[in-house]
C-alpha positions as CSV (number, residue, x, y, z in Angstrom):
1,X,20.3,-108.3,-115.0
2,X,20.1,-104.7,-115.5
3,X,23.1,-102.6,-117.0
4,X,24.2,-100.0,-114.1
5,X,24.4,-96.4,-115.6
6,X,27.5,-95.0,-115.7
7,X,27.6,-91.2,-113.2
8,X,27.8,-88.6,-115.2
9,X,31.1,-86.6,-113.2
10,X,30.6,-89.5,-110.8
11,X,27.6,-87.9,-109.3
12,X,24.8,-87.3,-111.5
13,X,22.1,-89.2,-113.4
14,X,21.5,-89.3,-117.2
15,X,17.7,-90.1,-117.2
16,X,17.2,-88.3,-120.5
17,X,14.0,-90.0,-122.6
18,X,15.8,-89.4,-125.2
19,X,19.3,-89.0,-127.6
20,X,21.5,-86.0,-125.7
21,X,24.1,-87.0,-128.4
22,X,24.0,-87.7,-132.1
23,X,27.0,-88.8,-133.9
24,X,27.8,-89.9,-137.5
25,X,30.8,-92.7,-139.2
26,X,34.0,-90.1,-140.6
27,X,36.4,-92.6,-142.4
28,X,34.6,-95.7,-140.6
29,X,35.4,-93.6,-136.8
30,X,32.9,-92.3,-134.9
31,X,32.3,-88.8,-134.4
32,X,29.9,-86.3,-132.3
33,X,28.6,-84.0,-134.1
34,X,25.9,-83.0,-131.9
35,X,25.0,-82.0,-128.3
36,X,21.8,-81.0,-126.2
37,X,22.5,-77.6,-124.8
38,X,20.6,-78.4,-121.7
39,X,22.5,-81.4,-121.2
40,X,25.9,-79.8,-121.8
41,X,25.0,-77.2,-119.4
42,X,24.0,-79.8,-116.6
43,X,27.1,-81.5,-117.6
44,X,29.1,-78.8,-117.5
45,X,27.9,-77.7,-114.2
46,X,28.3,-81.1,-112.3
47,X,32.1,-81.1,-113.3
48,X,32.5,-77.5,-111.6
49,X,30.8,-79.0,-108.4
50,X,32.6,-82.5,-108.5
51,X,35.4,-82.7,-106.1
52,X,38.4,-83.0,-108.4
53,X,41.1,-82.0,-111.5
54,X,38.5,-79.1,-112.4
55,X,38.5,-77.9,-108.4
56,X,42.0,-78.4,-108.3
57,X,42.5,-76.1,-111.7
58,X,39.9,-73.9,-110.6
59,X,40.2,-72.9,-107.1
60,X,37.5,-70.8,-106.7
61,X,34.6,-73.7,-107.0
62,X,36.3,-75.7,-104.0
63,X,33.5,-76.6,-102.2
64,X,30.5,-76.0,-104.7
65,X,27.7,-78.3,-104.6
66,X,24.6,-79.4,-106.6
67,X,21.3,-80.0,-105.1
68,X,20.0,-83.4,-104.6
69,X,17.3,-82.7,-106.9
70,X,19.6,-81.5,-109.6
71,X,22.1,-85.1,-109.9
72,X,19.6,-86.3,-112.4
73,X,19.3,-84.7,-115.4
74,X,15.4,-84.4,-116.3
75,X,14.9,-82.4,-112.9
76,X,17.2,-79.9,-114.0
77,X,15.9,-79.7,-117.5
78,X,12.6,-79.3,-116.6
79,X,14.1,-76.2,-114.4
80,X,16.0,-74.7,-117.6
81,X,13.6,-75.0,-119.8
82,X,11.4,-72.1,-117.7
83,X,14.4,-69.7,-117.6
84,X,15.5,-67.2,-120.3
85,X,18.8,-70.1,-121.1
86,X,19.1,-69.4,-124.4
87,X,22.9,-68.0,-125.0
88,X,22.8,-67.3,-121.5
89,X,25.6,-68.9,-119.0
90,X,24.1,-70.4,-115.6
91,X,25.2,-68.3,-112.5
92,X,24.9,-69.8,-108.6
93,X,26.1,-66.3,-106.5
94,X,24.6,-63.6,-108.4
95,X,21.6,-63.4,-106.6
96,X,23.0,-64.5,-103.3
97,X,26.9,-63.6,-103.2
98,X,29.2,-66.5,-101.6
99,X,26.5,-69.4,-102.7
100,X,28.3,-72.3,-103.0
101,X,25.1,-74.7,-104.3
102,X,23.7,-75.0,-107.8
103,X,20.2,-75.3,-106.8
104,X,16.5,-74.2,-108.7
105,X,16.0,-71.4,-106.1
106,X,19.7,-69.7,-106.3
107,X,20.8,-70.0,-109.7
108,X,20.1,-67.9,-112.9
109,X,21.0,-67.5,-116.4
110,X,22.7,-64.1,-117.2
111,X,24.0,-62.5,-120.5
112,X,27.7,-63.1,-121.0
113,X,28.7,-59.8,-120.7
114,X,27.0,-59.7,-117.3
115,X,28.6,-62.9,-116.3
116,X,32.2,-61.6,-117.3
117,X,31.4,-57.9,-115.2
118,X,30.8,-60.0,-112.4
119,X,33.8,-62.2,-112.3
120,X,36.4,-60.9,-110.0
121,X,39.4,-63.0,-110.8
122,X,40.2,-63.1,-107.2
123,X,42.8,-66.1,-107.6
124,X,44.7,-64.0,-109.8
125,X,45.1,-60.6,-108.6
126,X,48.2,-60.9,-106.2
127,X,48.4,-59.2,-102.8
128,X,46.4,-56.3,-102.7
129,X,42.4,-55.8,-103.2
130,X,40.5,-56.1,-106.5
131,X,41.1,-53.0,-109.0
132,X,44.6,-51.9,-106.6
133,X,48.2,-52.2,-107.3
134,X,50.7,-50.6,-105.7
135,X,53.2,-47.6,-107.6
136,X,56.7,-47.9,-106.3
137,X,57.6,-44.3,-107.7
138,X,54.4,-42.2,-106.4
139,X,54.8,-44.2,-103.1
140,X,50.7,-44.5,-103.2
141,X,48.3,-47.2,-104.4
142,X,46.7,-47.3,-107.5
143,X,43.1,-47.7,-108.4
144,X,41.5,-48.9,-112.1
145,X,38.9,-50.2,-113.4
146,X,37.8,-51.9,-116.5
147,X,35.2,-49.8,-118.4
148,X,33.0,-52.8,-119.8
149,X,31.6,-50.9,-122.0
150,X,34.3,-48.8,-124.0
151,X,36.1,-52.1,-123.1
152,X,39.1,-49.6,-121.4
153,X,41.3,-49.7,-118.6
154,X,40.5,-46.6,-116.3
155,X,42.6,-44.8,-114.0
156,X,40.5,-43.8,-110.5
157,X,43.4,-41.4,-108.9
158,X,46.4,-42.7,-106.0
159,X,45.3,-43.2,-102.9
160,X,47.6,-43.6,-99.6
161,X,46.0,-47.2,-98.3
162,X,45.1,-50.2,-100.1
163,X,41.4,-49.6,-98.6
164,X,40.9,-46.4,-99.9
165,X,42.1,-47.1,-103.7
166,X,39.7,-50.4,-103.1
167,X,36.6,-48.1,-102.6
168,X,37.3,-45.9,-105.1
169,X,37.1,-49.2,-107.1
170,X,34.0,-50.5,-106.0
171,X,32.4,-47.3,-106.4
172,X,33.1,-47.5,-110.4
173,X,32.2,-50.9,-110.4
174,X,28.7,-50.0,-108.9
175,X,27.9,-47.1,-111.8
176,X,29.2,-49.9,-114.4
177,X,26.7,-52.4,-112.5
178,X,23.6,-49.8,-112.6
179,X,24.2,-49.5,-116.0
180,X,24.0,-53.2,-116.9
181,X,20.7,-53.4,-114.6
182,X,19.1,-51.2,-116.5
183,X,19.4,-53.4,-119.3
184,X,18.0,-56.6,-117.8
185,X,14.2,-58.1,-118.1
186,X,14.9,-60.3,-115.4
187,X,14.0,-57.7,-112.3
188,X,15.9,-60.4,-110.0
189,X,18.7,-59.9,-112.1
190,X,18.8,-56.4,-111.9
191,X,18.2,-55.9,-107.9
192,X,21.1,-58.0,-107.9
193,X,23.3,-55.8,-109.5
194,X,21.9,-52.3,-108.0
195,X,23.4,-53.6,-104.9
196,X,26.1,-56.5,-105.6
197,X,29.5,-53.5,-105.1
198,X,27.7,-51.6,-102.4
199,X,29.2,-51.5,-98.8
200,X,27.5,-51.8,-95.8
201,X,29.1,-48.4,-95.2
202,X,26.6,-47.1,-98.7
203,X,23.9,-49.1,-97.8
204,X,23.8,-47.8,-94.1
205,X,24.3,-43.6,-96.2
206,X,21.6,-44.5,-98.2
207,X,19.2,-45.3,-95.3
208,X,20.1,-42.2,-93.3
């Protein structure tokens, strides 16, 4: 009778042809000492997707998703091994904001620095709108923005609504963002972030 295989984060297939482990005897225990870095990054992306103590920690993937095509392991290997993975982290909503699905045609692998500039911390900012907080004594809100680059806090002026100190956020963010495009190989990458802090309100100025 043949041995059922265990799911890997009860959902995916390890159909590896060969060792994604290696391991060695430390005082007669066990002990990893090894790890494929394709397989930890398939790994590590079906535990953000499976329903669970990681969604429940991390609110903000409630409701991801992998691809059929991407629950067994040599399907999303063979897709890895074309990108530019190396030291790169795997992204699902870059090129297409709100994506919940880790699938071959949505996801990319981005710099860490890109991948921390994009990160919005939305379950963690309190009441008011990314890059806005509200001063008590001034009676006004607030905006700032983190300069990625010279890695400081900068003040954008008080404004007298949420909305307006919001804008004056998101316009920052967008020069930090054409900054970091001009820096990418991966054209996708960059049309990505020409555009990913525009309103529809910029877009529709930039048409006219």
């Amino acid at each position: 009778m043949k041995r059922k295989t265990k799911l890997v984060s009860g959902i995916g297939v390890n159909d590896a042809d060969y060792a994604v482990t290696g391991y060695t005897k430390i005082n007669g225990s066990s002990r990893r000492i090894w790890s494929c870095p394709i397989y930890l990054s398939w790994c590590n992306m079906l535990r953000r997707a499976s329903p669970g103590d990681y969604q429940n920690k991390f609110p903000t993937y409630s409701g991801c998703s992998v691809a059929d095509e991407w629950l067994s392991f040599s399907s999303f290997s063979a897709w890895m091994l074309s990108q530019d993975w190396e030291n790169n982290h795997l992204d699902k909503d870059l090129l297409f904001p709100g994506n919940k699905e880790y699938r071959p045609d949505r996801c990319v692998f981005v710099s860490p620095r890109v991948n921390i500039f994009i990160i919005d911390s939305g379950a963690s900012r309190g009441i008011w709108p990314i890059g806005v907080h509200w001063v008590a004594r001034d009676k006004k809100f607030q905006a700032s923005c983190r300069n990625p680059f010279s890695n400081k806090q900068e003040s954008l002026g008080l404004y007298l609504s949420p909305e307006d100190a919001h804008r004056a956020w998101r316009r920052r963010k967008h020069e930090h963002a054409l900054r970091y495009a001009e820096m990418q190989s991966d054209p996708r990458i960059a049309d990505a972030l020409r555009t990913r802090y525009l309103t529809i309100e910029d877009i529709d100025n930039a048409i006219a």
